[in-house]
C-alpha positions as CSV (number, residue, x, y, z in Angstrom):
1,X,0.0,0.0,0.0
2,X,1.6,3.1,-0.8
3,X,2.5,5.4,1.6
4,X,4.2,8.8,2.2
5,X,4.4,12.3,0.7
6,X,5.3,12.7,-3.8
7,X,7.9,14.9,-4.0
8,X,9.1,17.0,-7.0
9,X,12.1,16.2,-6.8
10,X,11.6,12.5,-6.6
11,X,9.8,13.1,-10.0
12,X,12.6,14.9,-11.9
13,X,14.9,12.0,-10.1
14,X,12.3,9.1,-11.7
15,X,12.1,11.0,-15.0
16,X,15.8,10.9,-15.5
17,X,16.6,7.3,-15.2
18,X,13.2,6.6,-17.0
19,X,15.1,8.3,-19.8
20,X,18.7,7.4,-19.6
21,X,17.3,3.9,-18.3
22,X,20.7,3.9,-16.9
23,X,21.3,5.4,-13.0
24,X,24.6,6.4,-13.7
25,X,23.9,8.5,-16.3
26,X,20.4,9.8,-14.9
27,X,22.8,10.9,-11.9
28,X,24.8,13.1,-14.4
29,X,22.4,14.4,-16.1
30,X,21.0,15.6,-12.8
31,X,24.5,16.4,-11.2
32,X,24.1,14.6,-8.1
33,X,25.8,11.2,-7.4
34,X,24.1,7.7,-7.8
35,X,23.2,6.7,-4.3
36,X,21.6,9.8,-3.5
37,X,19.4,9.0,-6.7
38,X,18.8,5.5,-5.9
39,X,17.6,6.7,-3.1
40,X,15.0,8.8,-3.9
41,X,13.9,6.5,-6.7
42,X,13.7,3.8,-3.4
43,X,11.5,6.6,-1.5
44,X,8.8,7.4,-4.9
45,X,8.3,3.6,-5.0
46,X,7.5,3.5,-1.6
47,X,4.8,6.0,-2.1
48,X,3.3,4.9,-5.1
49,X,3.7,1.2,-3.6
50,X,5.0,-0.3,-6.3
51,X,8.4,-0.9,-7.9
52,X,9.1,1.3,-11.2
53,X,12.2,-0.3,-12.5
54,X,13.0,-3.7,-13.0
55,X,16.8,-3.5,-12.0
56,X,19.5,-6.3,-13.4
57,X,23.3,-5.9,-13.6
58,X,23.4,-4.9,-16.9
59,X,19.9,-3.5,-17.3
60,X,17.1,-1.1,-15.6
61,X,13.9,-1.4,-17.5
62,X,10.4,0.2,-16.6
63,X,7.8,-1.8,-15.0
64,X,4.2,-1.1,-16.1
65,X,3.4,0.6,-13.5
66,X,6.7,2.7,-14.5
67,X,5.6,3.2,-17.6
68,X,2.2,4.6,-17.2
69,X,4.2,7.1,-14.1
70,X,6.6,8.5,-16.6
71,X,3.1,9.9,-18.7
72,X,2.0,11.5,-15.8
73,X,5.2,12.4,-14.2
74,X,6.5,14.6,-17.6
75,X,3.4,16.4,-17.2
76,X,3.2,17.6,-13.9
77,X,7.0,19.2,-14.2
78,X,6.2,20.6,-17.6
79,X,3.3,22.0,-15.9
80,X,5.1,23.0,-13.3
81,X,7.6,24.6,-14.5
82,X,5.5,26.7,-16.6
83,X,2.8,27.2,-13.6
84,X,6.5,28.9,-12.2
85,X,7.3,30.8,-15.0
86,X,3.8,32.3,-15.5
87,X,4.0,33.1,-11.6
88,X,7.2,34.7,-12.3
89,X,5.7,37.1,-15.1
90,X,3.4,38.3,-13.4
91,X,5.6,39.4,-10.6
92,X,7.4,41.6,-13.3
93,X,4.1,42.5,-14.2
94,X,4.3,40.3,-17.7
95,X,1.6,38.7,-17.6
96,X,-2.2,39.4,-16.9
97,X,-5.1,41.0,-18.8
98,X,-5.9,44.7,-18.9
99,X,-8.9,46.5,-19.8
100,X,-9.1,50.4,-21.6
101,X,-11.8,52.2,-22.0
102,X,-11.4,54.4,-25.0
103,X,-13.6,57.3,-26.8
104,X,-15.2,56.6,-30.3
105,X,-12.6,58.9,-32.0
106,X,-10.1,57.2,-30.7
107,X,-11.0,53.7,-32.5
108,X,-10.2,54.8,-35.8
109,X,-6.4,55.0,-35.7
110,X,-4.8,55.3,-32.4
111,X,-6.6,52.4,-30.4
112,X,-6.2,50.0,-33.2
113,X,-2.6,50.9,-33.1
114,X,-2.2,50.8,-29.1
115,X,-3.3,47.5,-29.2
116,X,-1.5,46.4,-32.1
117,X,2.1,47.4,-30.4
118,X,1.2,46.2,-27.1
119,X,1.1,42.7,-28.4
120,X,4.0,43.1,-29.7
121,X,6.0,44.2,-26.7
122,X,4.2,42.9,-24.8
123,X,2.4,39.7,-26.3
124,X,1.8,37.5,-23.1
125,X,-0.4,40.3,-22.2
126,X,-3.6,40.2,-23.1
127,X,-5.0,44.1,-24.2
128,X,-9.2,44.3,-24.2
129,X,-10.3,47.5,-25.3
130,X,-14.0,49.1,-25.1
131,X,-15.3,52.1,-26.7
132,X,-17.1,54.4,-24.0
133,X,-18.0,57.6,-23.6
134,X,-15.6,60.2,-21.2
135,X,-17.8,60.0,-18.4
136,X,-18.4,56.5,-19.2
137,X,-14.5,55.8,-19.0
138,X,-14.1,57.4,-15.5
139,X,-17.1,56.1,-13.3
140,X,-15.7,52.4,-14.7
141,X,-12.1,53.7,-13.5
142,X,-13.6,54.4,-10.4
143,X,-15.6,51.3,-10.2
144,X,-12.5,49.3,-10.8
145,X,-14.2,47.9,-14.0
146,X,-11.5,48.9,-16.6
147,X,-8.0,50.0,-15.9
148,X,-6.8,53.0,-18.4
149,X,-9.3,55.2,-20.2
150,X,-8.5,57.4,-23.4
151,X,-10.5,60.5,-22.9
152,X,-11.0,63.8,-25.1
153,X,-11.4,65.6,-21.4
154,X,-8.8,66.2,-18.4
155,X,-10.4,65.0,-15.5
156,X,-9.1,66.7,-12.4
157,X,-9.2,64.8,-8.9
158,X,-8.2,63.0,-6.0
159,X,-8.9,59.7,-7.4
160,X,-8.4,60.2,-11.3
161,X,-4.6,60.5,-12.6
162,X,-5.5,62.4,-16.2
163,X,-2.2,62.9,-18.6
164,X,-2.0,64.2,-22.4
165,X,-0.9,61.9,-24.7
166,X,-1.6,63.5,-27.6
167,X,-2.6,66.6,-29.6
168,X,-4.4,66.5,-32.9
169,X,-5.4,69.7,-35.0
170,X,-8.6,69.2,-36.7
171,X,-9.1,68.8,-40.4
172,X,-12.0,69.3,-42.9
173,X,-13.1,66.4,-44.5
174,X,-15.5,67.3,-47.5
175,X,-17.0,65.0,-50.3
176,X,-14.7,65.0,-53.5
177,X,-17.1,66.4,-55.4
178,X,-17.5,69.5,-53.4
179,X,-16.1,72.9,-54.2
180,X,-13.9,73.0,-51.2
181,X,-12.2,69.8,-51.9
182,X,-10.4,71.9,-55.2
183,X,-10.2,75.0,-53.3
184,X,-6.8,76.1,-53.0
185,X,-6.8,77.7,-49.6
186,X,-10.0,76.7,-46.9
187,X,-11.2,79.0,-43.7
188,X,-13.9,78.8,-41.0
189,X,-15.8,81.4,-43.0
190,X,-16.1,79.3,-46.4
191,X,-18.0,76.9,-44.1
192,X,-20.7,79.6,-43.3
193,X,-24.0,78.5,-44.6
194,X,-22.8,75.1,-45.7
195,X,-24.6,71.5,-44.7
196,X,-22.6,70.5,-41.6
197,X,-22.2,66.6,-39.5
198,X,-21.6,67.9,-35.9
199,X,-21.2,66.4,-32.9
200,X,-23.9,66.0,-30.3
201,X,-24.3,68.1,-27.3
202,X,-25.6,64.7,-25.4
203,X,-22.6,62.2,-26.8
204,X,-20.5,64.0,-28.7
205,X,-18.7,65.1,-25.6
206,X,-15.5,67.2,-25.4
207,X,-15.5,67.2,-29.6
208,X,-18.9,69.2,-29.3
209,X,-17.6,71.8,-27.1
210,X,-14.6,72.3,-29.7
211,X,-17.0,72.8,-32.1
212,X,-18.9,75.3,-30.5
213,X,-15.6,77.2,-29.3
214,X,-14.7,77.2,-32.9
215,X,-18.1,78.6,-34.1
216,X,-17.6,81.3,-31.3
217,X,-14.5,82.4,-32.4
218,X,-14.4,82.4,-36.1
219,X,-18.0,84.5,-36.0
220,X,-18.6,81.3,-38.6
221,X,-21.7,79.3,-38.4
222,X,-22.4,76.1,-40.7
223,X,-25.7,74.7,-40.9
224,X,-26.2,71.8,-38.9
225,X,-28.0,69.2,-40.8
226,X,-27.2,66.1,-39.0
227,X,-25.4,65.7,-34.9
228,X,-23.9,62.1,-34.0
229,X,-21.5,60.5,-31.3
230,X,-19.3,58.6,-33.7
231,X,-16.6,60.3,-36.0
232,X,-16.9,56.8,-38.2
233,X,-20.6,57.9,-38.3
234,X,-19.8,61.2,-39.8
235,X,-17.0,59.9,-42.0
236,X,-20.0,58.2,-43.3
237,X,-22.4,60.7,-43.8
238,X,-19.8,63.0,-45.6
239,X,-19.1,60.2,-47.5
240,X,-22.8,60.6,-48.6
241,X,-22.6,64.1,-49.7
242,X,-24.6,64.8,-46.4
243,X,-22.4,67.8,-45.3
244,X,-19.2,68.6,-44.4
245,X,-17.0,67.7,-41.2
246,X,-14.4,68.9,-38.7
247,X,-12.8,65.9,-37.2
248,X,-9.3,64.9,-35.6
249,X,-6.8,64.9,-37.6
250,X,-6.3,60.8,-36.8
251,X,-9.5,60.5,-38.5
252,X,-7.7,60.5,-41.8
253,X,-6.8,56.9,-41.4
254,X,-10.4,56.2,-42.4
255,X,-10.9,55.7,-46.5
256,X,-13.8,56.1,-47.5
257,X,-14.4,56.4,-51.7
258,X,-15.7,60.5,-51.7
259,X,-13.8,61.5,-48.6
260,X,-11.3,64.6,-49.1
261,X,-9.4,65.6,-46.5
262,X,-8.3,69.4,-46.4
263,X,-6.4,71.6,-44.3
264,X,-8.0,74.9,-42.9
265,X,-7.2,77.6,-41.2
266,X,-7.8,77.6,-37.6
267,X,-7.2,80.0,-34.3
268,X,-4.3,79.0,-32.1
269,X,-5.5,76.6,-29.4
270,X,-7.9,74.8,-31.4
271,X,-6.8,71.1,-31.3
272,X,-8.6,67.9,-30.3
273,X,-5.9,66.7,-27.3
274,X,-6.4,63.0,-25.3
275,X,-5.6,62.1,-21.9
276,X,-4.5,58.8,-20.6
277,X,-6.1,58.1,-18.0
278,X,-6.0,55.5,-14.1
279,X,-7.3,55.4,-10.9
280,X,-5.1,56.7,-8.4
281,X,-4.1,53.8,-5.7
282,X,-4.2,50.7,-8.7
283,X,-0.5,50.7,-9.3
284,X,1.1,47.3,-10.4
285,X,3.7,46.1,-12.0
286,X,1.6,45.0,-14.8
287,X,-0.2,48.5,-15.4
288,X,2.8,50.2,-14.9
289,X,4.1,48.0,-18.0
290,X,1.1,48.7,-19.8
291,X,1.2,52.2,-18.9
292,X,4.8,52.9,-20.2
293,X,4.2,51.3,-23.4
294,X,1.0,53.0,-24.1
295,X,2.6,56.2,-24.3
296,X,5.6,55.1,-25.6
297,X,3.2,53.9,-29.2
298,X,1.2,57.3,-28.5
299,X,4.4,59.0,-28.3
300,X,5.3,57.8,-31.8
301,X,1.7,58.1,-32.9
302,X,2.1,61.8,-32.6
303,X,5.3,61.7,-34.4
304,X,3.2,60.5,-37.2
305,X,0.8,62.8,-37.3
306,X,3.3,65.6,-37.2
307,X,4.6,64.7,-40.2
308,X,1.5,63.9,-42.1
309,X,0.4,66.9,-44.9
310,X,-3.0,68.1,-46.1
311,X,-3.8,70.4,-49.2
């Protein structure tokens, strides 16, 4: 009847002359001397009450019962090995699964690209992203429900750490067929009067309010003819010859067949910016990972928008 504790080591000890078949040589291979090994071979059999080798002077075979051991006994130090190894990655914080939170105009370039990097560098973490609104993005922060948010808005507080991680001018986009998309020079005031796709005042968030600011200052007011939350939404209606849009520069990344994108002359200030941003007090090793690398990609995101040029 079998008896006594299963040890790890005893395992590896086992494995080794299973596959050297040879004690002499499983002692080398595990850098320990033969009796010590016989031993511990003489202790797992013990346990398992039963012998495991059928030992001769010129040969060591496995019994049956050795046979059907070794199956198991590979797998449980394979599995635990890599059971240490995982629990090792995530004490460097390599390992884990993070959510962000992210803002319609974000999914159109600089999300998809986020995500895209982060597996890269960091592939054994796993990177689910969720398009919510800014106010959205922080009450799940502070419900502990995502972990990073990607807002249009700096939210100031106790419990919210908000950071810029980017600044995008906004660009016209116009259908090709319309006069301003051969117009050699575009301002505010050649969209007075014109059918305009704004943002709305109830989900359009922080984009709305640019809008309006721009209005304001340009004495320049568009007729709006249709208000929706989603820049791909108004990509689309431009697209339709439904009016003309002001959108983030990132926006660009989106083709569409009668989309024209154009430059235009706008007031100093007047840029779409987005702010990275975590509950203060969730620190880890793993978020701080995630963290660094997320602005490192929107670091180089920006880059690449700086060097982008518009007619």
């Amino acid at each position: 009847m079998a008896s006594g504790n299963i040890e790890l080591h005893q395992l590896r000890c086992f494995v080794a002359v299973a596959k050297e078949l040879n004690f002499r040589k499983a002692a080398v291979r595990l850098n320990m001397t033969q009796p010590p090994l016989s031993r511990q071979v003489q202790l797992l059999e013990h346990a398992v009450g039963c012998r495991l080798f059928e030992r001769t002077n010129r040969n060591v075979t496995l019994t049956p019962a050795g046979e059907s051991l070794y199956k198991s006994a590979t797998e449980i130090l394979l599995s635990t090995e890599h059971s240490v190894l995982k629990a090792r990655q995530a004490e460097r914080g390599e390992l884990g699964e993070v959510h962000v939170g992210a803002v319609p105009s974000s999914a159109i370039d600089v999300m998809p690209k986020v995500v895209s990097e982060l597996n890269k560098s960091l592939p054994t973490i796993s990177i689910r992203s969720v398009e919510m609104m800014s106010y959205e993005i922080i009450e799940g922060l502070r419900r502990g429900e995502i972990d990073f948010g990607l807002t249009r808005s700096h939210e100031s507080g106790k419990d919210i750490e908000s950071v810029r991680v980017l600044t995008e001018d906004l660009i016209l986009v116009v259908h090709k067929d319309h006069p301003l998309a051969v117009q050699p020079k575009v301002t505010m005031q050649d969209l007075d009067g014109q059918p305009f796709v704004g943002y709305s005042w109830y989900r359009g968030g922080v984009l709305h309010k640019v809008h309006q600011a721009l209005f304001a200052l340009t004495h320049s007011q568009p007729t709006i003819v249709q208000e929706v939350s989603q820049t791909q939404t108004m990509l689309a209606m431009v697209n339709q010859g439904l009016g003309l849009a002001l959108v983030p520069m990132s926006a660009c990344a989106q083709r569409m067949e009668n989309l024209c994108f154009r430059a235009i002359d706008l007031p100093p200030g007047i840029t779409s910016d987005l702010y990275l941003c975590q509950a203060i007090g969730r620190e880890s090793p793993l978020l701080n990972n995630v963290k660094v690398e997320m602005k490192r990609v929107i670091g180089e995101f920006q880059e690449y928008l700086g060097s982008l040029e518009f007619p």
